[in-house]
C-alpha positions as CSV (number, residue, x, y, z in Angstrom):
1,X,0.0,0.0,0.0
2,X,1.2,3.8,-0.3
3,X,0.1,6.1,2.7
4,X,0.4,9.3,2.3
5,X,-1.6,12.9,2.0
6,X,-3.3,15.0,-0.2
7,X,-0.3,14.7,-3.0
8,X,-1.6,10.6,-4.2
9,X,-5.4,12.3,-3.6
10,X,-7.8,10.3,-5.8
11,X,-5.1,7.9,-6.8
12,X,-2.7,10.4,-8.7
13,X,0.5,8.4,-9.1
14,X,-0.2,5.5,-7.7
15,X,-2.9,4.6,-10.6
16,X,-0.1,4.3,-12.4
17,X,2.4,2.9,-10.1
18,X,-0.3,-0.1,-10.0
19,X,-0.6,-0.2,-13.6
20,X,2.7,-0.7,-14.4
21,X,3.5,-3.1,-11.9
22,X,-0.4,-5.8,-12.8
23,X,1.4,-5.5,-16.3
24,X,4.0,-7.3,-15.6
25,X,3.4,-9.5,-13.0
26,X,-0.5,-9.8,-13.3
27,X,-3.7,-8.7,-10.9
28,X,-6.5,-6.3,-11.7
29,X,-8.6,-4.2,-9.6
30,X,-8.5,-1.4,-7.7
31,X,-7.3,-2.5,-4.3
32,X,-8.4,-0.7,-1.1
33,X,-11.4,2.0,-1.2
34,X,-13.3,3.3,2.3
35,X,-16.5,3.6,2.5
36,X,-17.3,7.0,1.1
37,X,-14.6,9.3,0.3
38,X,-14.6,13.2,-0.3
39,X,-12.7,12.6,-3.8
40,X,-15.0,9.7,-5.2
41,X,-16.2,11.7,-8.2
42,X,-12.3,12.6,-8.8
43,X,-10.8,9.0,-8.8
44,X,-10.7,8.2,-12.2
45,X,-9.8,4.1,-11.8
46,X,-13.0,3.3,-10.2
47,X,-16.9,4.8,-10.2
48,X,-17.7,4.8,-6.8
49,X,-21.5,5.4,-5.3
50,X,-22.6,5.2,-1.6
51,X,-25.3,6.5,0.6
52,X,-26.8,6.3,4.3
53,X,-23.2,6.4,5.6
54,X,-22.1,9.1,8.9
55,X,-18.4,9.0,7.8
56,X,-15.5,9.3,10.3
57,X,-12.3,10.6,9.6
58,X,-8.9,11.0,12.0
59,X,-8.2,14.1,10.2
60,X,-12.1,15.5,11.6
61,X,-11.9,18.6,14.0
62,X,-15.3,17.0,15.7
63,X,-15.2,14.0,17.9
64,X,-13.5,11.2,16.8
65,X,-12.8,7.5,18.3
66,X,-9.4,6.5,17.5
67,X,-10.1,3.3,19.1
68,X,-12.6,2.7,16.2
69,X,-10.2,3.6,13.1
70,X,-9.2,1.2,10.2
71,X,-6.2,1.2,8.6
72,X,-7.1,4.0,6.4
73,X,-8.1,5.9,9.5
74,X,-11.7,6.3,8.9
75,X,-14.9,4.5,10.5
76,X,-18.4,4.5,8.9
77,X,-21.5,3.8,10.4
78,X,-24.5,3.0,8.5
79,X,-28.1,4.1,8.6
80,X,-30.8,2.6,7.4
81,X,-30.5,1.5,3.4
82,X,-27.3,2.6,3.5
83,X,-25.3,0.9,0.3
84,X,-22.2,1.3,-1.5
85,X,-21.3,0.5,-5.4
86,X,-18.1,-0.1,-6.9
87,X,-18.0,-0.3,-10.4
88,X,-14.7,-1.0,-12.6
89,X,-13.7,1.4,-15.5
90,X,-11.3,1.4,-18.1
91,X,-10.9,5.0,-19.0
92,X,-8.1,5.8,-16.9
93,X,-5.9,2.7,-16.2
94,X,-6.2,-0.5,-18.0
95,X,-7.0,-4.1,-16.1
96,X,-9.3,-2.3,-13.5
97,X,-12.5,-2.9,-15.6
98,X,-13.4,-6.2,-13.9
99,X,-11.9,-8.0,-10.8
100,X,-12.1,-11.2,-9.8
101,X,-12.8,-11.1,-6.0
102,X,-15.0,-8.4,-4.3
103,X,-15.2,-7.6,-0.5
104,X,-15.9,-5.8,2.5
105,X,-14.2,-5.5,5.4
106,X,-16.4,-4.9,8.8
107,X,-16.3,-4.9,12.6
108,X,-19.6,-6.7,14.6
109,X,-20.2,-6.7,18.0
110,X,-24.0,-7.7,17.1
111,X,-25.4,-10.0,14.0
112,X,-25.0,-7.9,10.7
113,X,-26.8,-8.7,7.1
114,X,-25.5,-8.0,3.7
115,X,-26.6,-8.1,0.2
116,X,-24.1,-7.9,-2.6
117,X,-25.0,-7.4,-6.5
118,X,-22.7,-8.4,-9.1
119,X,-23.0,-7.3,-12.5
120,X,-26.4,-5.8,-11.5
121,X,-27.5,-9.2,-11.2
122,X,-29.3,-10.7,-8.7
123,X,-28.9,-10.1,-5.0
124,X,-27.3,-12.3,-2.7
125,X,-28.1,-12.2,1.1
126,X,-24.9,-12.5,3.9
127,X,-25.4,-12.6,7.3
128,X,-22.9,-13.1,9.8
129,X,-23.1,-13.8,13.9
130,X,-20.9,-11.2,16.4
131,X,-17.5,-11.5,16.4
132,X,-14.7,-9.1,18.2
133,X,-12.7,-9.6,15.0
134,X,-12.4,-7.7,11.9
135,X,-14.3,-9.5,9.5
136,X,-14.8,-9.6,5.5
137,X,-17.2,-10.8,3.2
138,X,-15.9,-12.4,-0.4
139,X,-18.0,-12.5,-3.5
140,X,-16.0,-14.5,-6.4
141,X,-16.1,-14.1,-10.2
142,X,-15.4,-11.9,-13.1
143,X,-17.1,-8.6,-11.0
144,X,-17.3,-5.8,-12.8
145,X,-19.2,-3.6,-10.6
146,X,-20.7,-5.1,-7.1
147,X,-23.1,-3.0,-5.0
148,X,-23.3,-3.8,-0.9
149,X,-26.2,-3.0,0.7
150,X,-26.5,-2.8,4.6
151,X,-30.1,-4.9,5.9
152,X,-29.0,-5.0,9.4
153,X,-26.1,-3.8,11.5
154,X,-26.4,-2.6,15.0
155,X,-23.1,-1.9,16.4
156,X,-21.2,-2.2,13.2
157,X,-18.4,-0.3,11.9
158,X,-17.4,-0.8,8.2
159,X,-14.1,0.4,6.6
160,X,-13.9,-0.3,2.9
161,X,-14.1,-2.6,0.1
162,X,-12.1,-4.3,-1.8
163,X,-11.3,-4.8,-5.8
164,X,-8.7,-7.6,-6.4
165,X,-6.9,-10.4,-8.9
166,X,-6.6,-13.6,-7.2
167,X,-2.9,-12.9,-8.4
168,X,-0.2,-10.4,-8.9
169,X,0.0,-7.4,-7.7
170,X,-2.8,-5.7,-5.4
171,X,-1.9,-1.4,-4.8
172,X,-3.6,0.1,-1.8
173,X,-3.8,3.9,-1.9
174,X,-4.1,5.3,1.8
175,X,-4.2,8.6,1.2
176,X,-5.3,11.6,3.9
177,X,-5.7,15.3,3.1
178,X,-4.0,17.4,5.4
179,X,-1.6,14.3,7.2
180,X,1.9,14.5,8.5
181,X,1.9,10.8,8.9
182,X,1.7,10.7,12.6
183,X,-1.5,9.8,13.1
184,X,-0.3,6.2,11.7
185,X,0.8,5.6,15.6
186,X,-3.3,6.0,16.6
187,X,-4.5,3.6,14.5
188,X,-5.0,0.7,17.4
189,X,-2.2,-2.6,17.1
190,X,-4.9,-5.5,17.0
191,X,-6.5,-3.7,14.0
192,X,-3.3,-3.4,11.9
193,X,-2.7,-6.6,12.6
194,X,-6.1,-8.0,11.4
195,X,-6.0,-6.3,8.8
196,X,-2.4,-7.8,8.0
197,X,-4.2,-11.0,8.3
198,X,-6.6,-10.3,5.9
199,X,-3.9,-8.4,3.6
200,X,-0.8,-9.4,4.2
201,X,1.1,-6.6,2.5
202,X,4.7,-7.2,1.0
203,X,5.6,-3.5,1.0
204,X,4.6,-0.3,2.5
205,X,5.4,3.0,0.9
206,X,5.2,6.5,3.1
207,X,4.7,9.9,1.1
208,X,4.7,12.6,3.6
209,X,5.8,15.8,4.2
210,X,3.3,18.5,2.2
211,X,2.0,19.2,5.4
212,X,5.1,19.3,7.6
213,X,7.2,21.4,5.8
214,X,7.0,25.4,6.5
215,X,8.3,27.9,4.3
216,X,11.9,28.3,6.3
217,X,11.4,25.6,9.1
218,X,15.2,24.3,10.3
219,X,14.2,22.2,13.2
220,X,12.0,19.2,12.3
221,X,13.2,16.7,15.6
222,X,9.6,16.6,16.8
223,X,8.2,15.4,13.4
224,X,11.3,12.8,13.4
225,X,10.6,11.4,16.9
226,X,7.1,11.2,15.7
227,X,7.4,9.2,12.7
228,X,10.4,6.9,14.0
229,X,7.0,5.8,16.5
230,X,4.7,5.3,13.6
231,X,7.3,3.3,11.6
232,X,8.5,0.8,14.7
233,X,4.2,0.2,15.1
234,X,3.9,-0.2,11.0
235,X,6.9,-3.1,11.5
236,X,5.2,-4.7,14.4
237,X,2.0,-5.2,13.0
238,X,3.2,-5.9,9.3
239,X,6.4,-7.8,10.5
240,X,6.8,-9.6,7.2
241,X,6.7,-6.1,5.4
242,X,9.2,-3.7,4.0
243,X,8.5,-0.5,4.3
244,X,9.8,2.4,1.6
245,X,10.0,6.0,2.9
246,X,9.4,8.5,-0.1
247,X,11.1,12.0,0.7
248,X,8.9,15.3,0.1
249,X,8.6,16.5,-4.0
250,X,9.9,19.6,-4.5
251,X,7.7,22.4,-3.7
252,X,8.4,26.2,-4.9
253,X,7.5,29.8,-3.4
254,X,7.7,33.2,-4.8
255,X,10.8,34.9,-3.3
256,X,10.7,39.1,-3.3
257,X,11.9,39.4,-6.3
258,X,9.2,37.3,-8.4
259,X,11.2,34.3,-8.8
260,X,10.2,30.5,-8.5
261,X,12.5,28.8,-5.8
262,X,12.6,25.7,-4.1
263,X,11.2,26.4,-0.4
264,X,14.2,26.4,1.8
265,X,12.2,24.5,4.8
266,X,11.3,21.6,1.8
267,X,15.6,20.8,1.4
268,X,15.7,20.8,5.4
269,X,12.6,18.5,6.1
270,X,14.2,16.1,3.1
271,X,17.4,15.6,5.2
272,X,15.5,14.7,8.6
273,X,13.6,12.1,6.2
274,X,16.7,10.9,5.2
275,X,18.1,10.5,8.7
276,X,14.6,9.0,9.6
277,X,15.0,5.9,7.3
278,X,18.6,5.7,8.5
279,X,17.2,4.8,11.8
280,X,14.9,3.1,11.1
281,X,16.6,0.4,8.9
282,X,13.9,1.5,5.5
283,X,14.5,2.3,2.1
284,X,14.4,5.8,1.8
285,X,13.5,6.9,-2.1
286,X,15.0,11.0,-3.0
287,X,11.9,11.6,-4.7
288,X,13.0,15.5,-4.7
289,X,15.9,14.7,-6.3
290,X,14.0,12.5,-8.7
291,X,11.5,14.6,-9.8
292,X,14.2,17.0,-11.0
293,X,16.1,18.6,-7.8
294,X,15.9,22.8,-7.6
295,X,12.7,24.5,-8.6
296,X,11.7,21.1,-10.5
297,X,8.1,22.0,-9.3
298,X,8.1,24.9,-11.5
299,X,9.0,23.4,-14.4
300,X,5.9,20.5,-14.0
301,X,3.8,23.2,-13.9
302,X,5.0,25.4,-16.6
303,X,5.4,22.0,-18.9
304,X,3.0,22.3,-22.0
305,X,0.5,20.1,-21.3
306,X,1.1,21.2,-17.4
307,X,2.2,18.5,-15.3
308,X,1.1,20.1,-11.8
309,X,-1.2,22.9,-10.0
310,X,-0.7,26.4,-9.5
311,X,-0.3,26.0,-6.4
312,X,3.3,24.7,-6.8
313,X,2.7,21.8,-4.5
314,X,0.7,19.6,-6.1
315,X,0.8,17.3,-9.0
316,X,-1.8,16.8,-11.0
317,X,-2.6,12.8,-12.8
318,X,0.0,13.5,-15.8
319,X,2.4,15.0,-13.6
320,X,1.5,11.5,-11.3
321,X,2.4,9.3,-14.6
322,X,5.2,10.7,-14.8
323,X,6.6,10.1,-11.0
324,X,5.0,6.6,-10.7
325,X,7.6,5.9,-14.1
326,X,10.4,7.0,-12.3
327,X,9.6,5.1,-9.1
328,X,8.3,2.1,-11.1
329,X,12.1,2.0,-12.5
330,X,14.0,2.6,-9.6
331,X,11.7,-0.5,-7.9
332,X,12.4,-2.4,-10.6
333,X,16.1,-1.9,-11.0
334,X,16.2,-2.9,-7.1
335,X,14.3,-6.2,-7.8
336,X,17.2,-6.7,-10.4
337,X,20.1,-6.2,-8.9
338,X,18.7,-8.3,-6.0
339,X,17.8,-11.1,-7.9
């Protein structure tokens, strides 16, 4: 999976990433999706539907229950009809038109019933007894959209579904608008670790830093403390993981004379993320450096067509291709000189 903020919002980059990589060593799907999400009507690799649903989110101001989060960091409780469709598309990225297992991942304390539609075809009932355990429903076959709708759940809290190939490659995108990471160390140990059970990731990438980074900040040692925690709780409930640490992109400001320049707090925070994966024993990825070094944000989005915003921060989907190439390569390389 790749957690991360706003910057991989609606799949930018990692669409691609997970393209490149079902290509050549098979799977389909989308992966991961909560519940509802803020962005569905942006997320080009999958039309996504939902209703009935109060939505949860560690990065609310109001009151949250950390003690109910998913990995993603969300809950979502339904109300009465509430549903949610997935449907595959095959606009954006190829091999995520149909999928050939569907589910949904849920935590009872009471009995909960389900109906699923594939292919708008009939529906098929579910029901499950309590359990104090994360739980998911599978439905089989070549899906190509499935709808779950909610007939009972008292004292349920659902997280996402699930697009995915039986084999190859399955790309979870975990993205958060307005995280520095940290929050990863609230997300309670027996969840991860359920979920770990029910996705047993290989690799975990980290893309952080948008929302850390000030204009001139030197000192970043609380930020490093913080995410040294988060990464020691990823490795003990993903033990058989590896975990990649992606470095902040480039990100440019006006200085008083009217130029573009490279925020000077951006080159400081990428040398505490450097000493963090140091520590830490993770692969650390310059994706600063990669996307082009000094004032490279500029030239994304001055590019003809524009590969980023105006905002000089973010990418936008072709300026996401284009990263997801270079990390796709530099993955791949490793895998070669390893093997």
């Amino acid at each position: 999976p790749v957690f991360g903020d706003s910057f991989i919002e609606a799949a930018i980059m990692t669409a691609d990433l997970r393209e490149m990589f079902q290509h050549r060593f098979g799977g389909c799907g989308v992966g991961f999706v909560t519940i509802t999400s803020m962005t569905s009507g942006y997320r080009p690799t999958v039309r996504h539907t939902f209703g009935g649903w109060s939505s949860h989110s560690v990065m609310d101001t109001v009151y949250f229950d950390r003690k109910k989060q998913g990995i993603s960091g969300h809950y979502f409780i339904p109300r009465s009809g509430a549903y949610v469709e997935l449907r595959g598309q095959n606009k954006y990225a190829s091999l995520l038109d149909t999928c050939q297992q569907a589910s949904i991942f849920f935590y009872n304390r009471d009995s909960v019933q389900l109906s699923a539609r594939v292919n708008r075809g009939e529906s098929r009932s579910y029901s499950l007894g309590a359990s104090g355990h994360l739980q998911k429903i599978q439905v089989n076959g070549r899906i190509g959209s499935i709808r779950w709708s909610v007939d009972r759940a008292d004292s349920t809290l659902f997280y996402g579904l699930a697009m995915d190939g039986k084999q190859g490659i399955i790309l979870d995108n975990f993205s958060l608008r307005g995280s520095s990471g940290l929050s990863l160390r609230g997300i309670p140990r027996q969840m991860l670790r359920q979920f770990n059970e029910q996705r047993p990731y290989d690799l975990i990438i980290l893309e952080y830093g948008l929302n850390v980074a000030t204009e001139r900040g030197r000192n970043y040692d609380n930020y490093q403390k913080g995410l040294l925690t988060a990464i020691n709780h990823l490795k003990e409930c993903f033990p058989q993981a590896g975990i990649l640490l992606l470095s902040v992109g480039d990100r440019d400001y006006k200085t008083e004379t009217g130029d573009l320049r490279t925020m000077p707090g951006v080159k400081n925070l990428i040398r505490y993320q450097q000493n963090i994966a140091a520590e830490s024993g993770i692969a650390f990825w310059n994706m600063f450096e990669a996307m082009g070094g000094e004032g490279s944000m500029a030239k994304l989005v001055h590019a003809k067509p524009s590969m980023a915003n105006y905002d000089y921060t973010h990418i936008n989907f072709r300026g996401g291709k284009h990263l997801a190439g270079l990390l796709y390569e530099t993955l791949i390389y490793g895998k070669e000189q390893y093997d």
